[in-house]
N, C-alpha and C positions, 0 to 999 in steps of 0.2 A: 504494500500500500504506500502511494504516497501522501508525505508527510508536507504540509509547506510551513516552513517556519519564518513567520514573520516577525525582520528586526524592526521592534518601534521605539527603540530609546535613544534616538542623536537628538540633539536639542538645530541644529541648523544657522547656526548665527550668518553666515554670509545670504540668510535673506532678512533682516532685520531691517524696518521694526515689524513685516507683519508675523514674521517666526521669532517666536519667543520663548525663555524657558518654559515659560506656564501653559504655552499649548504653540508646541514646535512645528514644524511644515507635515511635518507627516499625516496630521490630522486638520488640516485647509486644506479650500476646495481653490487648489493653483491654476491649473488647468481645466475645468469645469464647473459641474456643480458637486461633484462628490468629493469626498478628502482625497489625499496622496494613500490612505491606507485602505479606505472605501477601494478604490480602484484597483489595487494590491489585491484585495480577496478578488474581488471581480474575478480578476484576471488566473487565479488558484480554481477558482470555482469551474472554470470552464474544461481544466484540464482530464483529465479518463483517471478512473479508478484513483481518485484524491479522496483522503480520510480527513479527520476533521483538522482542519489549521492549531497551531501554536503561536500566541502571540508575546511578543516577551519583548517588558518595556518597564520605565519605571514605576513607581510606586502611584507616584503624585498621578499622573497619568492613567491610573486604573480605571477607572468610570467613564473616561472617552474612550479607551478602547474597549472594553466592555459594551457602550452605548453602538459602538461601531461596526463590531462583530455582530450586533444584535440585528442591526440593522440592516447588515449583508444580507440576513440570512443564512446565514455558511454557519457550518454547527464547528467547534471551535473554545479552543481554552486561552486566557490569560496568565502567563506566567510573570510573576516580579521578578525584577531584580532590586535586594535591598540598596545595590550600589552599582556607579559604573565600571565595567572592567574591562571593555572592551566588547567585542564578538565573540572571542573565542571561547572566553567561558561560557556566555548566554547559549551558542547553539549546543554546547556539551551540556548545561541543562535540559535544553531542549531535547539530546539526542535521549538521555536517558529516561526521559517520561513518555517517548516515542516507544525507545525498548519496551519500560514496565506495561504500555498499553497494544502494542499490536506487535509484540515476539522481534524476533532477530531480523528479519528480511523489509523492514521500515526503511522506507527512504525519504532522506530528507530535503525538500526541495526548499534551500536557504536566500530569499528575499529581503534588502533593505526596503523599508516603506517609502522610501521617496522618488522616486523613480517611477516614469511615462513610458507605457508600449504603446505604441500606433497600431500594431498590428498583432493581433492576436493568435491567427493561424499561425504565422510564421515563431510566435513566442512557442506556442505547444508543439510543432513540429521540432525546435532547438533544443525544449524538454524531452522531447521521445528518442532521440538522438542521446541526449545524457544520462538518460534513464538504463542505454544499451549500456552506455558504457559501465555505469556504476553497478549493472546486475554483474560484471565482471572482476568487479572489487575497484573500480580505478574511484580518484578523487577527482571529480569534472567541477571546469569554472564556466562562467557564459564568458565568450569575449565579444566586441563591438568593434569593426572598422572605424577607426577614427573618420570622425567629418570634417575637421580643422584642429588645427595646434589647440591642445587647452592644456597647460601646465598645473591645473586641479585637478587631473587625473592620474592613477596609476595606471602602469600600461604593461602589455604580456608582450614579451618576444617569440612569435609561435614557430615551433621545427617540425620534424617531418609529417606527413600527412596520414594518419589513420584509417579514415574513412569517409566521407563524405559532407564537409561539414565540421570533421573533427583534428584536431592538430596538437601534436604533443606538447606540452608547455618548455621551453626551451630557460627560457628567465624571468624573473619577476623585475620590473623597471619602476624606481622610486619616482611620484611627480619629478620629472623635468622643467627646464627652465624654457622659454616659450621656444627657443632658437633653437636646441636640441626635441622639442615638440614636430618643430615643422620640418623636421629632418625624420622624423616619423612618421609621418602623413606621408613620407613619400617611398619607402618600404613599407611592401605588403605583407610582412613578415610580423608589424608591429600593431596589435591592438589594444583598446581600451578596456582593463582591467572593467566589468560590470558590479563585482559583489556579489554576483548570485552565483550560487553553488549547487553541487547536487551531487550525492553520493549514499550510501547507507549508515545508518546510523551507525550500528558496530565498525564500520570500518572509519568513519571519524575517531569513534571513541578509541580504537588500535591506534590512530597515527598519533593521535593528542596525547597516548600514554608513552607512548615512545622520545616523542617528541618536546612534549612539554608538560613532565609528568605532574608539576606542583598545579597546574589549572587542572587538567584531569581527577588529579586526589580533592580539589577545592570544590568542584563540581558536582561530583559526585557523594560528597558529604553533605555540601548543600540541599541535593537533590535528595538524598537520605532523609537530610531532616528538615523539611518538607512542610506546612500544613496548608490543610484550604481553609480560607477563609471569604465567609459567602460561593462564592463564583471563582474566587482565585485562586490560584496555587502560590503560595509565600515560599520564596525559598530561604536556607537557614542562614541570618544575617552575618553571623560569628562566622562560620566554612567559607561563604562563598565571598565574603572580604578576606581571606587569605589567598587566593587566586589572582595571581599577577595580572596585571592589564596588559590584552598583547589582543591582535587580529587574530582571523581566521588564515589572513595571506602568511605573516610570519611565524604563525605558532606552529602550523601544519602544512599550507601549502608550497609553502619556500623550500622546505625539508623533503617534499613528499615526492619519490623516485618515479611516480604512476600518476603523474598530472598531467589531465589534458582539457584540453580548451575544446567548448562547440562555440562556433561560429555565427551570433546572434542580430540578424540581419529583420530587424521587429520595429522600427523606428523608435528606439529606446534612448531615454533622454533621463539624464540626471539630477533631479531639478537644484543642485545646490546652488544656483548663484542666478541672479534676477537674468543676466543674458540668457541661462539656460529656460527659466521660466521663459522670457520672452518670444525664445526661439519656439516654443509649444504652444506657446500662443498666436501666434504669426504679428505680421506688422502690415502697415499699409502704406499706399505707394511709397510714403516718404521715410520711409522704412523706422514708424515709430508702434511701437507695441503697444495700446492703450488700454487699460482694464477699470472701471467705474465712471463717476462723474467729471470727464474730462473734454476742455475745449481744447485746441491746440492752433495756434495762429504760428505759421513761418518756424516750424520747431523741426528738426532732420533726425532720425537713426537714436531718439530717446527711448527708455522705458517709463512709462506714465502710469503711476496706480495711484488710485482712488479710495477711502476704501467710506469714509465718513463726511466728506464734505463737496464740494466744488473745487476742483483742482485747474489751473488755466495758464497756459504758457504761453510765453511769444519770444521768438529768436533761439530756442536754443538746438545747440549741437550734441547730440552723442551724450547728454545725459539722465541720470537716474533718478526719477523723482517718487517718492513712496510715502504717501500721506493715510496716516490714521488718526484716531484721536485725540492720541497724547504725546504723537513723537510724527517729524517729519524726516527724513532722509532725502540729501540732496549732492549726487556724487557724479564724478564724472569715469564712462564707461570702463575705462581704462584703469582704474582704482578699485573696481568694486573687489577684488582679492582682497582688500586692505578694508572691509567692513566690519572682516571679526576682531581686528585689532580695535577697532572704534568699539566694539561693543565691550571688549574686554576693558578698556579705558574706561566705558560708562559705568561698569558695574565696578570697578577698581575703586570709583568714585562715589558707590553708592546712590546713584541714579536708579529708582526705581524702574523706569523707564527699560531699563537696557533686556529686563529678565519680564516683567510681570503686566500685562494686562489690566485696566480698568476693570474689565468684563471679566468674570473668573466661573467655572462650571462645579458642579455638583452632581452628585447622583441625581438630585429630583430636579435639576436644572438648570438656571443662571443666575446672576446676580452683576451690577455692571454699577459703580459709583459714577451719579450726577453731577453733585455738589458736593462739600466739604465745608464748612467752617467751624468756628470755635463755638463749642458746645452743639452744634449740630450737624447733622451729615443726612443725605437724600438718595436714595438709590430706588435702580427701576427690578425687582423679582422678576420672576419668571419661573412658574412650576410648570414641570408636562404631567399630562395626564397620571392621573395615580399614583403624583410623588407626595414626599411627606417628608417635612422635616422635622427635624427629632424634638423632643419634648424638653424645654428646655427653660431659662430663667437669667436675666441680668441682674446687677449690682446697682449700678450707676448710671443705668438709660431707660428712659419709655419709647416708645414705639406708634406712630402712631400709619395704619397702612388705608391706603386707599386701592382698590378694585378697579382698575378700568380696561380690562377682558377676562369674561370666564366664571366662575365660582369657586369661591374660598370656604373651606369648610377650616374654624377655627376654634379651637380650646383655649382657656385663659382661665385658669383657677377652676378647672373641672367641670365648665359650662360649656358649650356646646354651641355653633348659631354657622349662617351659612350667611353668604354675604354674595352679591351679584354687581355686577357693573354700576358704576356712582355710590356704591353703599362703605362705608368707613368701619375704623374701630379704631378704637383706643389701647393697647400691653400696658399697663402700669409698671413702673420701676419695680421691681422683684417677682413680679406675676408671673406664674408656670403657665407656658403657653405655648402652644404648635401652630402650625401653617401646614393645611392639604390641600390638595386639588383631588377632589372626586368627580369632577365631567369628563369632557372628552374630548376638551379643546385646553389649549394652553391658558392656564391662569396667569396674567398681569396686573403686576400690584404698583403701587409706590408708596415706596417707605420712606417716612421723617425719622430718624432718630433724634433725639434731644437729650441730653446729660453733661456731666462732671466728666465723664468716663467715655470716649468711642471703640476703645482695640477692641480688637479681635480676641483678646483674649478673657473680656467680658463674660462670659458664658459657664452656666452649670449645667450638663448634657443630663434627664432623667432615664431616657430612652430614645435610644436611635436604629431604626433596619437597617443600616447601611454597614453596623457593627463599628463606629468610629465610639473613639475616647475623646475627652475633652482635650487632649494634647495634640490630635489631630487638626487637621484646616477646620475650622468650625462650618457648617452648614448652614446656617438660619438664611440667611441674605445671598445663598450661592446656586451653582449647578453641577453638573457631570465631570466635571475632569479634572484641572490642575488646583489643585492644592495650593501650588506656589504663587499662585497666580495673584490672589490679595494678599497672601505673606507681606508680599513685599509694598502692600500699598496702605500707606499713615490711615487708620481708624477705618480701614473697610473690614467692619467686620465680616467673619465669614461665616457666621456658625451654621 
């Protein structure tokens, strides 16, 4: 059976601001309308005798992929990782819960989530090809003909020819510099390492023990000690932080004597860097890519996004413009490698900005701060159907929420009452009180807070379904996914 294991834990900075710690590219919708990870199962979904996906990402991130998976359709597990360590350990946990569920002959088809196929047929046909070779024990990578110099890339030096499609891996090539790039583009010998892999489980887990036996022992302790929690599988925080940070290319495949490359001719696109968004997106005559509310007067060869306001330019050449709510980015084409260094600078600096979202998600849905001031704070909720936030009480703030889509079923000191569009309520300061949505359309509210007190850390949890502690992102004001997301932002709370 195959296995696809999808990576969803890179955070993405060279597309910042609208990739962010607290809900990184993998889960936007770059190129469409569905996420980079939406498109990811898609694309699993489609292929012959595929068993249910693995998804393995971090912590904070649990509840968008959860929400995501859900929403594929594709039947499918969530695995954490307590920490990052790289790939190599995550698909070694991956490989060993493939073991303990479908025996020795699992194979694992290893996907990063960020990443565009054009073409589908030709993606499953490069799989069925890998598939041959791994029933034979080898380690197969995808590789990609380069389309132009990009020194963001690793790249494969491919030797002799296998089979059709198939090419023995000769070297692994660290990013080049662009000038040694474009001398690659012109040997047909040399392709664009892709990240995706495909081999069987045991036979990763042999080369990993050979090769790098402290991840293997790390992994596999991890994976030992193991629990679920809700829907998730936790792996064990202690094990799997002793597991060196290293790839799948240098831990295993650099080493590996029976590496070979298929030949991935799918229109496949990397989305890390706004020119590669751009290119998936196309451009128009004046060769500018435009995504939202944009005018463009006498502008050449820009990338223009939108995402919250009117954005409108006149004269420019060849640059990057990326407007959200709380952060603009304004670069010239030629620089955008240099955007993770700018983010590492912002966060260096303590800029909320650089990592976390206004908007932050939750199991039961969203939460996005309006306003801010002293002694008060204004946000817009958002529950979906049949969420429920946990039962809970502040110190130092009342609450006061207003209804304007939906029905609010709410508790406040053991009372009960349901509330429809224009209809309000009052949380008094210390009141034990919940927020549900019981229809069947998204409930929006706005909330006033008012007090001495706004953090986040305001909050006594009575009972929560989502199984969180008071120590966790708090829920009250939030939605489905990143935790980190209001961490990082002065008095949003999250409970």
């Amino acid at each position: 059976m195959l296995i696809p294991v999808l990576l969803a834990g890179g955070i993405g900075t060279r597309l910042w601001p609208l990739s962010r710690e607290s809900r990184p590219k993998q889960f936007l919708a770059l190129n469409g309308e569905a996420s980079l990870l939406e498109q990811t199962l898609a694309r699993a979904a489609l292929l012959g005798e595929v068993g249910p996906a693995l998804l393995i990402g971090n912590v904070e991130h649990r509840f968008v992929m959860a929400e995501q998976l859900r929403a594929s359709g594709m039947r499918g597990q969530v695995i954490l990782e307590p920490s990052r360590r790289d790939t190599a350990p995550a698909v070694a946990a991956a490989a060993f819960q493939a073991l303990a569920e479908h025996g020795d002959n699992a194979e694992l088809l290893v996907m990063p989530t960020d990443h565009a196929v054009a073409d589908a047929r030709a993606f499953e046909q490069a799989v069925e090809r890998a598939r041959a070779r791994a029933a034979r024990g080898g380690m197969t990578l995808f590789g990609v003909r380069p389309a132009r110099p990009e020194p963001g890339f690793g790249y494969i030096q491919a030797g002799e020819t296998l089979d059709e499609g198939v090419r023995r891996v000769q070297t692994f090539v660290e990013k080049p510099d662009r000038a040694r790039a474009a001398v690659y583009l012109e040997n047909p010998d040399y392709y664009w390492n892709s990240g995706m892999f495909l081999f069987r489980a045991r036979d990763y887990l042999a080369s990993l023990a050979r090769q790098a036996p402290a991840i293997h022992a790390a992994a596999k302790a991890a994976h030992a000690g193991a629990h679920i929690d809700i829907d998730f599988l936790r792996l064990d925080e202690g094990e799997f932080e002793q597991s060196p940070s290293k790839s799948i290319d240098y831990a295993v495949m650099e080493g590996a004597d029976d590496a070979v490359m298929v030949e991935l001719d799918a229109g496949w696109t990397d989305l890390g860097s706004w020119s590669a968004v751009a290119d998936a997106a196309g451009a128009d005559a004046q060769g500018n890519s435009v995504q939202g509310d944009v005018v463009v007067e006498d502008s050449q060869g820009c990338i223009l996004h939108s995402q919250d306001r009117l954005l409108a330019t006149i004269g420019l050449r060849d640059t990057i413009v990326i407007e959200t709510a709380d952060a603009v980015l304004v670069a010239d084409r030629g620089s955008e490698q240099r955007i993770r260094e700018l983010v590492t600078r912002l966060t260096d600096s303590g800029r909320e900005e650089a990592t976390a979202y206004r908007k932050a998600y939750r199991p039961w849905g969203s939460y996005e701060q309006i306003a801010v001031g002293e002694r008060f704070q204004v946000k817009h909720i958002r529950v979906t159907p049949g969420g429920r936030l946990s039962l809970q009480k502040h110190h130092h703030r009342a609450e006061h929420w207003i209804v304007v889509h939906g029905t609010a079923k709410i508790t406040c000191d053991g009372r009960e009452s349901l509330l429809t569009e224009n209809e309000s309520t009052f949380i008094p300061l210390g009141a034990v009180h919940r927020l549900e949505n019981p229809g069947k359309v998204d409930l929006d509210l706005i909330e006033v807070q008012s007090g001495s007190y706004l953090g986040e850390d305001d909050i006594v949890r009575f009972d929560d379904v989502y199984g969180r502690s008071d120590s966790e992102p708090q829920d009250r004001n939030t939605v489905p996914d990143t935790a980190a997301a209001a961490d990082s932002i002065p008095h949003a709370t999250k409970e």
